[in-house]
C-alpha positions as CSV (number, residue, x, y, z in Angstrom):
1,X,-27.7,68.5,-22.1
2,X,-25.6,66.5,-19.4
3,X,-27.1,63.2,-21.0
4,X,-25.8,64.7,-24.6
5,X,-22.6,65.3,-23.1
6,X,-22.3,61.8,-21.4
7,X,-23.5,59.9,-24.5
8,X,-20.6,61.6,-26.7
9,X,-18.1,61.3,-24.5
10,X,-19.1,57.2,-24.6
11,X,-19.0,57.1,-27.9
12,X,-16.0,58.6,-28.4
13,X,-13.8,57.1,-26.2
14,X,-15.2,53.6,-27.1
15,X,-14.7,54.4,-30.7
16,X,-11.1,55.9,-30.0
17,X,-10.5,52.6,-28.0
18,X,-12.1,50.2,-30.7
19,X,-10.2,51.9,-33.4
20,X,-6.6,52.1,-31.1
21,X,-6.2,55.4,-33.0
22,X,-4.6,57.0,-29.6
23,X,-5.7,60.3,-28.4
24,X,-6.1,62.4,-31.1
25,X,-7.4,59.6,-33.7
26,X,-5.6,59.2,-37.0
27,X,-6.0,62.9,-38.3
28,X,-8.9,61.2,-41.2
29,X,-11.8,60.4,-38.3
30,X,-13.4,62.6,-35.7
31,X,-12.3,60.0,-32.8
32,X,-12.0,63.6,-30.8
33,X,-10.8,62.7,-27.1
34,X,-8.1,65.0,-24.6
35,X,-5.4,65.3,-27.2
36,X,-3.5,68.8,-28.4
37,X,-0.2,70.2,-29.0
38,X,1.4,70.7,-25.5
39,X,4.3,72.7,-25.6
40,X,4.6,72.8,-29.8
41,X,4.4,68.7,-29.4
42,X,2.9,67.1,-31.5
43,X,2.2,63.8,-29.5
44,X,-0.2,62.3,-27.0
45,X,-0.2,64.3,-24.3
46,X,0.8,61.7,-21.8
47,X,3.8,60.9,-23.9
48,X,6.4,61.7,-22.0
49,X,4.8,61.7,-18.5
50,X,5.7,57.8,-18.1
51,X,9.3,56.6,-17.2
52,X,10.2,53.5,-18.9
53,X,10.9,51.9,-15.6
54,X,7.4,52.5,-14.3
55,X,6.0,50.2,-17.4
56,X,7.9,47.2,-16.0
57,X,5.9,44.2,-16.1
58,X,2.9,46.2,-18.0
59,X,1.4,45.4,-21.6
60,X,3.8,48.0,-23.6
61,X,1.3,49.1,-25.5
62,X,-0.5,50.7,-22.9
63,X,0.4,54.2,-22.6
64,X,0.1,54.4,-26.3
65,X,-3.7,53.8,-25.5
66,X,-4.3,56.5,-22.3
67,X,-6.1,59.3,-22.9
68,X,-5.2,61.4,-20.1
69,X,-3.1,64.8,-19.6
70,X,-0.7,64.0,-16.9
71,X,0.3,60.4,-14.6
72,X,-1.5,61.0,-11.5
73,X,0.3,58.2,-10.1
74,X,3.1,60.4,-9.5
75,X,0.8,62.9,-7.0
76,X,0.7,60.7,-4.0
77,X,2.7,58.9,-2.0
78,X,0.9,55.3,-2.2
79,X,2.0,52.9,0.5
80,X,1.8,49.2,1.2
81,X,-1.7,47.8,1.9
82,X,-4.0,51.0,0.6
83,X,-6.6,51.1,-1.3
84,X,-6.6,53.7,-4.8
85,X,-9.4,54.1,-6.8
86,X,-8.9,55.7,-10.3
87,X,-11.9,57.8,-11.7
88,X,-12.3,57.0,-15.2
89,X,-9.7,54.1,-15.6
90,X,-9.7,54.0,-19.6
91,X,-7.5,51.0,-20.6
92,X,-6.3,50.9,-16.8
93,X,-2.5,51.9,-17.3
94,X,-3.0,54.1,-13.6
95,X,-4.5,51.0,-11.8
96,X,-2.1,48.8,-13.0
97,X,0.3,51.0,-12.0
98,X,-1.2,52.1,-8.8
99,X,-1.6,48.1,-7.8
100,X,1.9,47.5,-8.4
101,X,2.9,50.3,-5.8
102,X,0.4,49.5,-3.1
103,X,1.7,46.0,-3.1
104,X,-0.4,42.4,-2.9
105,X,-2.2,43.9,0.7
106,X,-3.2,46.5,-0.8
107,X,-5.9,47.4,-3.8
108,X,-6.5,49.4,-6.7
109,X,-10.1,50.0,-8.2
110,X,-10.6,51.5,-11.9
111,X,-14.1,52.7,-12.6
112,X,-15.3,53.5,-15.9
113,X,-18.9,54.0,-17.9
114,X,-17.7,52.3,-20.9
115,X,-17.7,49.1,-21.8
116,X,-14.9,48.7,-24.5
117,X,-12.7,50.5,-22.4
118,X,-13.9,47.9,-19.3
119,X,-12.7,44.9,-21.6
120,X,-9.3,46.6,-22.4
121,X,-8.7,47.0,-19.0
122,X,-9.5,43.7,-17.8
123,X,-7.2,42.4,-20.9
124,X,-4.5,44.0,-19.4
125,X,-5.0,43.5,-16.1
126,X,-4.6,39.5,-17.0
127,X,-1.7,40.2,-19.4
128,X,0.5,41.6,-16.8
129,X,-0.7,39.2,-13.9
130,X,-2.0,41.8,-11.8
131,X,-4.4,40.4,-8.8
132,X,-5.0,43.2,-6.6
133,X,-6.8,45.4,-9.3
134,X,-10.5,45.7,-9.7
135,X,-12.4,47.4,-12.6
136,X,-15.6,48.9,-11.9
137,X,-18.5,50.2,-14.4
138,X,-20.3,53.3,-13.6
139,X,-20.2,57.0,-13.5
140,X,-17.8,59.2,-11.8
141,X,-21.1,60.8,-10.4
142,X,-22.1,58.0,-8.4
143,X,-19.4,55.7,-7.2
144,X,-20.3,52.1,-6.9
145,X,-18.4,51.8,-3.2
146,X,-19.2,52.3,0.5
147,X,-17.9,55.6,2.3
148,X,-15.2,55.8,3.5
149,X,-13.4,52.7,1.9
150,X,-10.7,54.6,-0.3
151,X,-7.6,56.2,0.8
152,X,-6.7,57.7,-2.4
153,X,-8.2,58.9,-5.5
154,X,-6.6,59.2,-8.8
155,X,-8.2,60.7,-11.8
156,X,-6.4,61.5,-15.4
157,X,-7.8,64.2,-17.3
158,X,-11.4,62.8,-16.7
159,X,-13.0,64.7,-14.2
160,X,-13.4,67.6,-17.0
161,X,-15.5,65.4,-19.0
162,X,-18.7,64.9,-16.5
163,X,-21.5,67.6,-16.6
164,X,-21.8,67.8,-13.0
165,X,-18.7,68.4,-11.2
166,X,-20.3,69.3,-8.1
167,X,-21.4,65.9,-8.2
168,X,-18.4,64.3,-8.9
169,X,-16.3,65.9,-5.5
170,X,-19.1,64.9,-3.4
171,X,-18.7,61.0,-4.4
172,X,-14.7,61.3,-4.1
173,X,-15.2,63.0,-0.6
174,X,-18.2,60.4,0.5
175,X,-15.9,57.0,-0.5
176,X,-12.5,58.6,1.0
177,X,-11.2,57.7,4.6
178,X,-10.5,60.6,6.5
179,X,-7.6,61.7,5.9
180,X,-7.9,60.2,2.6
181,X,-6.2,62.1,-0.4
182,X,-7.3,63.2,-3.9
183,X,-4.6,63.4,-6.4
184,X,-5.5,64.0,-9.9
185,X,-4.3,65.5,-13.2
186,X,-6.9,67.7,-15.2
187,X,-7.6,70.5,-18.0
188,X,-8.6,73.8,-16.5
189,X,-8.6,77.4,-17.8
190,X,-7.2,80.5,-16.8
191,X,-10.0,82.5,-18.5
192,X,-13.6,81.6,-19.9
193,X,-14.1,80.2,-23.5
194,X,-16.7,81.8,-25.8
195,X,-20.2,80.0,-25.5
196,X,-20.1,78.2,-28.8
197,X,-17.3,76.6,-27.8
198,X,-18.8,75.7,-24.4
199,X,-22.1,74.4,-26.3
200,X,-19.7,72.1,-28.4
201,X,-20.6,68.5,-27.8
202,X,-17.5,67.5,-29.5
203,X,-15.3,70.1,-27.7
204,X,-16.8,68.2,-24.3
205,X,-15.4,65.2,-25.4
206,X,-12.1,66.6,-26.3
207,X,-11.6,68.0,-22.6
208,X,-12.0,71.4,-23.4
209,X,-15.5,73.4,-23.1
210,X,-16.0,71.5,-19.4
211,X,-13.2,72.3,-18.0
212,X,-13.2,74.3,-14.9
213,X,-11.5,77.9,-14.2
214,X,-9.0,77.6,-11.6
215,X,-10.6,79.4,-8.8
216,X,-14.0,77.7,-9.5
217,X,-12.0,74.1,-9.2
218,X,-10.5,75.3,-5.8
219,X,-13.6,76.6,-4.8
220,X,-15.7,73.6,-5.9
221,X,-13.3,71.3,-3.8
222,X,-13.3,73.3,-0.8
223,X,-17.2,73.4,-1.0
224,X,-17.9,69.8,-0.3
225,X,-15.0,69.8,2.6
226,X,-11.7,69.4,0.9
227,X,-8.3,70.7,2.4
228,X,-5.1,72.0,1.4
229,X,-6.1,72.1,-2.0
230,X,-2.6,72.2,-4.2
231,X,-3.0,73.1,-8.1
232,X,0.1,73.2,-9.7
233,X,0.2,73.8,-13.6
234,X,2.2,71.8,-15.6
235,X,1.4,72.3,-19.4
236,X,0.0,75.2,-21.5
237,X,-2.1,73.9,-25.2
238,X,-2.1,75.6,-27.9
239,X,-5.5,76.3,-29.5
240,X,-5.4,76.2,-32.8
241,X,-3.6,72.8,-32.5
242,X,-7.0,71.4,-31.6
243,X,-9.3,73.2,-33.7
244,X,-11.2,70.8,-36.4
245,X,-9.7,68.0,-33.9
246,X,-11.7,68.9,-30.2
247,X,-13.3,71.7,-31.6
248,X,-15.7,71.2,-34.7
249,X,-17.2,74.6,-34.9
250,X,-14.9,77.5,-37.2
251,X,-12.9,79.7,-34.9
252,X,-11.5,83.5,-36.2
253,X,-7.6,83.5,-36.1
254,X,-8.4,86.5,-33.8
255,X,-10.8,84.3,-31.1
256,X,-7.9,81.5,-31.7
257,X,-5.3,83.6,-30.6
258,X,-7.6,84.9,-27.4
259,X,-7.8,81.9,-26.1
260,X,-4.1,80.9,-26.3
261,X,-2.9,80.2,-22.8
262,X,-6.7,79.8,-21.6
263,X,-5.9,76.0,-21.6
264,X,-4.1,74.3,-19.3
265,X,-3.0,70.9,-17.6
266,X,-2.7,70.4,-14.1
267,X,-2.4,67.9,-10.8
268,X,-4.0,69.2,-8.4
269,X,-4.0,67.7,-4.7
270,X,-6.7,68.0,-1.8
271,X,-7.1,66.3,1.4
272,X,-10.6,64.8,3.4
């Protein structure tokens, strides 16, 4: 199933990137990526999590295309001459970002499977002048750089999406210096979804049935050598927002309502 999982999730984001529907695709396709109804919004998630004087100098069309569920460049301190690398980098809005506040010593990788979302990326990058960004293609799972090489990684609402988690903290701890942070913004659940939900290929895609419980994130993290592990919840979705949008299967008002508060957005901070 992880190869199902990873193939959707491609095709999905490539098509939602293709199509520049946004997050949540035009309401008439089944585009399907993180999207919902934070806080009775009805908006992309990362709407509002970007301060007009952050997009300086950027395309200003870009947070219009991110996909995520937070702005992980807020979690960490960046400082002059380090080097950030952004787990699944979309259309590159973090790295952009990140680049600008590490400065022209420092260095900012993006790493993402897909290719439309590669081209986007590099489109920006060379629309806003940006040298000291790099975009990388590959999988979370296996991180195309040496160990030790990164001082801080950034992830937005991505992490969710891979079938092997385990996997995934092993690479971040592997490539980060000591003393290296991980700063990230992601879905997790206070309580387990039914099965059919979990068993949802589309429901993967849309940053739902993979997320982690919160305890099982902390615990996952702390396996592979992570420290002070911070998880601070930040928004709370409402289910039947994104049923028929991230979740194709029918839902009871009664298992809708159950799961209502089971969602959640979060940064979450760890230390090598």
């Amino acid at each position: 199933m992880a190869e199902d999982i990873r193939e959707v999730v491609r095709q999905k984001y490539a098509q939602a990137i293709t199509l520049k529907t946004g997050c949540c695709g035009d309401g008439k396709s089944s585009t399907s990526c993180c999207c919902g109804d934070p806080l009775n919004k009805t908006d992309i998630i990362t709407s509002d999590l970007y301060q007009s004087g952050d997009m300086e100098g950027l395309p200003e069309d870009m947070v219009a295309a991110s996909f995520g569920c937070g702005n992980p460049t807020l979690l960490a301190q960046l400082n002059d001459g380090e080097v950030v690398l952004d787990l699944g980098s979309g259309a590159g809005l973090d790295v952009l970002l990140s680049a600008k506040r590490v400065g022209p010593q420092g260095k900012a990788y993006g790493l993402d499977m897909t290719d439309e979302m590669l081209a986007v990326a590099r489109a920006n990058q060379t629309r806003s002048g940006i040298n000291n960004a790099e975009f990388l293609k590959g999988h979370i799972e296996d991180i195309p750089l040496a160990d030790n090489t990164v001082d801080v990684i950034i992830s937005n609402c991505v992490i969710n999406l891979s079938a092997d988690k385990d996997q995934v903290f092993k690479e971040a701890y592997r490539v980060l210096k000591s003393g290296g942070r991980l700063a990230v913004a992601d879905i997790v659940l206070t309580r387990s979804l039914p099965n059919k939900i979990q068993q949802d290929l589309l429901a993967w895609a849309g940053c739902i049935a993979g997320a982690l419980l919160l305890d099982e994130y902390r615990r996952k993290l702390a396996v592979v050598g992570f420290t002070d592990i911070e998880i601070e919840i930040i928004r709370s979705y409402d289910i039947s927002s994104l049923s028929g949008q991230v979740v194709t299967i029918d839902l009871s008002a009664s298992e809708l309502e159950d799961m209502n508060g089971a969602v959640l957005s979060a940064f979450i901070r760890a230390k090598k």
